[in-house]
N, C-alpha and C positions, 0 to 999 in steps of 0.2 A: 356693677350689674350691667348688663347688656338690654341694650335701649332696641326695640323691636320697632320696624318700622313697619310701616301697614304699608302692603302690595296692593296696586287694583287689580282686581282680578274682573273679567267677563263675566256678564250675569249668564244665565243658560242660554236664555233665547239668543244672544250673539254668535254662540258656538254654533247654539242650531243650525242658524243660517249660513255661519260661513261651512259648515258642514255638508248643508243644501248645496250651497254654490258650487262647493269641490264635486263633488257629486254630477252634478249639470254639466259641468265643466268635462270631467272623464268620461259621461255619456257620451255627449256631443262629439267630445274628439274621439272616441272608437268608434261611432259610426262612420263617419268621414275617414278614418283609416280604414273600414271594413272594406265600403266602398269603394274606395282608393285599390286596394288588392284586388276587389271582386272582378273591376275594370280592368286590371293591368294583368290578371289570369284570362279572362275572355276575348281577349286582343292578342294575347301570345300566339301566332300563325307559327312560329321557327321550326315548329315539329314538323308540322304538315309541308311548309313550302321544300324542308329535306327530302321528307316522301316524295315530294313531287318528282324532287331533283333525281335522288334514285330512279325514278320511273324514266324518268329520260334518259340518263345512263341508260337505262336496260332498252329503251327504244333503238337508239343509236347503234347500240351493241346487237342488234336482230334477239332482241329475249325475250322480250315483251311481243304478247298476241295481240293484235288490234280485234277489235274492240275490248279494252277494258272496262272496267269496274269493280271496286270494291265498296269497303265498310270498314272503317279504322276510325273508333273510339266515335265519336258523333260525328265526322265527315262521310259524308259521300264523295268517292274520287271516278272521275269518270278519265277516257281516254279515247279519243276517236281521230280517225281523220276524215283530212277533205283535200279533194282536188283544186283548187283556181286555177284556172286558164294552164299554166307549164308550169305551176308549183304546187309540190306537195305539203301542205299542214299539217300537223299534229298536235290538238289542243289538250292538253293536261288542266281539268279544271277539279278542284275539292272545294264543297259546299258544307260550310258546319250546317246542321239540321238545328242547334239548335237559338246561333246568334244571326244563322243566315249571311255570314260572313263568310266570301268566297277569295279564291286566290286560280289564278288562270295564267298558265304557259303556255306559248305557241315556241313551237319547235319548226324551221326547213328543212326538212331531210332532201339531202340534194339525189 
């Protein structure tokens, strides 16, 4: 005959809690990964400082009308010059509207 051995098993309440704990545990760390993305999407400039770069292209190349302006996705891009004393400037600035996070080129067009 086969001799049965008694297992201990966990009463409820132990599972519960380590059930709670797993739980707190995957809260916690998906917020802090949400975070984590939500930061590193509102910081990505690469799109806009391209646009910029185009715009320069197109300055350089006589394509572009001064004064610009436009409206791409939540920046505002402006475009203007100025004179100093014997140089000409060209400032390419985009303002997100909505992190307030700017990005500004200065162009010499000789």
């Amino acid at each position: 005959m086969v001799v049965l051995k008694k297992i201990r098993a966990s009463t409820l309440m132990e599972t519960l809690v380590a059930t709670v704990l797993i739980i707190v545990i995957f809260i916690v760390s998906s917020m802090i990964l949400n975070n984590l993305f939500l930061n590193i999407t509102n910081s990505n400039t690469r799109k806009m400082a391209s646009h910029l770069s185009e715009l320069e292209y197109l300055y350089i190349n006589d394509k572009l009308l001064l004064p610009y302006t436009d409206d791409v996705d939540n920046w505002t891009i402006t475009v203007y010059k100025i004179k100093s004393e014997n140089q000409q400037k060209v400032i390419l600035t985009a303002v997100n509207s909505v992190t307030k996070k700017s990005i500004e080129v200065i162009n010499y067009k000789e």
